[in-house]
C-alpha positions in Angstrom: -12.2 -14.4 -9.9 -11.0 -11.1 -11.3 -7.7 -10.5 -13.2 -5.1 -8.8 -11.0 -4.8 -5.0 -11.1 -2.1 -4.8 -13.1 -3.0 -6.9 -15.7 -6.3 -4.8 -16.2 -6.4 -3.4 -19.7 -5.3 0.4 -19.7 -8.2 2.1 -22.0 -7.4 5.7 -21.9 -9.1 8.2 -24.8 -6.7 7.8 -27.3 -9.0 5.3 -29.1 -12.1 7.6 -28.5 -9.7 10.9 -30.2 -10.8 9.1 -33.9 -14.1 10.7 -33.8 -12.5 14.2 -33.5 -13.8 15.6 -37.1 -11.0 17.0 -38.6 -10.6 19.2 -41.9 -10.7 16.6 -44.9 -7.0 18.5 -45.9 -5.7 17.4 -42.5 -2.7 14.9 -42.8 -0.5 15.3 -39.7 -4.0 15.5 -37.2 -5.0 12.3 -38.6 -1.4 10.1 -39.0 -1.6 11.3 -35.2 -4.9 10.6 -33.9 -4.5 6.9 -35.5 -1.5 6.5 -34.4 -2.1 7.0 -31.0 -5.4 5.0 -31.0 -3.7 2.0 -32.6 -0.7 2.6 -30.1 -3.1 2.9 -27.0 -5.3 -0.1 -28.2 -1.7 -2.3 -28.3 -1.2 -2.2 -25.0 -4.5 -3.7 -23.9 -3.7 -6.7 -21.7 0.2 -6.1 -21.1 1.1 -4.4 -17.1 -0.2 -1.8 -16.4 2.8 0.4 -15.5 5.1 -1.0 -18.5 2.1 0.0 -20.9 2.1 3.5 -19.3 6.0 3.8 -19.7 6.4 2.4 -23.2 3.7 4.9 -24.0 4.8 8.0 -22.9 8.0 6.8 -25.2 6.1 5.8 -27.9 3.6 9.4 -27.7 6.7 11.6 -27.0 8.3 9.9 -30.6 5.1 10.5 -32.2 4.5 13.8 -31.5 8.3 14.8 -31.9 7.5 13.2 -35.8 4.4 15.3 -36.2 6.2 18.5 -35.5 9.1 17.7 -37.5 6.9 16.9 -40.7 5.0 20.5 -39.8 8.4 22.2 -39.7 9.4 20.8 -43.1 5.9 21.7 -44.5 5.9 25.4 -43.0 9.6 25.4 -44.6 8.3 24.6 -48.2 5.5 27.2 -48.1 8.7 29.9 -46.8 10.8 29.2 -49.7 7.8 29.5 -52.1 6.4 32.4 -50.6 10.1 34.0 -51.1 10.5 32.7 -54.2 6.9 34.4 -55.5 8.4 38.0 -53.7 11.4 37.9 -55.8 9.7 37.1 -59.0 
């Protein structure tokens, strides 16, 4: 007898995004691409439609995170760069 539908785990790529090679510097591509694996991989077994939901949330939040921790990194290297101008 197989499972119902909707109890079917949901394996997507998420997981499969680790093997992505990234430059050894990279910090946000990483925290990312593990995040989402280990996010996608915690859904396995739950409904399908609440896992899709709860990860489109869960996604959004990490990608809004990633882009927030960019900003404040692209901020730094503005400050030093004006600080180096006026020296």
């Amino acid at each position: 007898m197989e499972p119902h539908p909707e109890e079917t785990p949901d394996f997507s790529a998420f997981s499969k995004m680790r093997r992505i090679p990234l430059d050894p510097e990279s910090v946000i591509g990483r925290e990312l691409l593990d995040g989402f694996a280990e996010f996608d991989e915690s859904f396995t077994g739950h409904s399908r439609i609440w896992a899709v939901v709860v990860k489109l949330i869960g996604l959004t939040a990490m990608c809004s995170k990633a882009v927030i921790d960019l900003e404040k990194q692209v901020i730094e290297l503005r400050r030093e760069l004006r600080s180096r101008d006026k020296a």
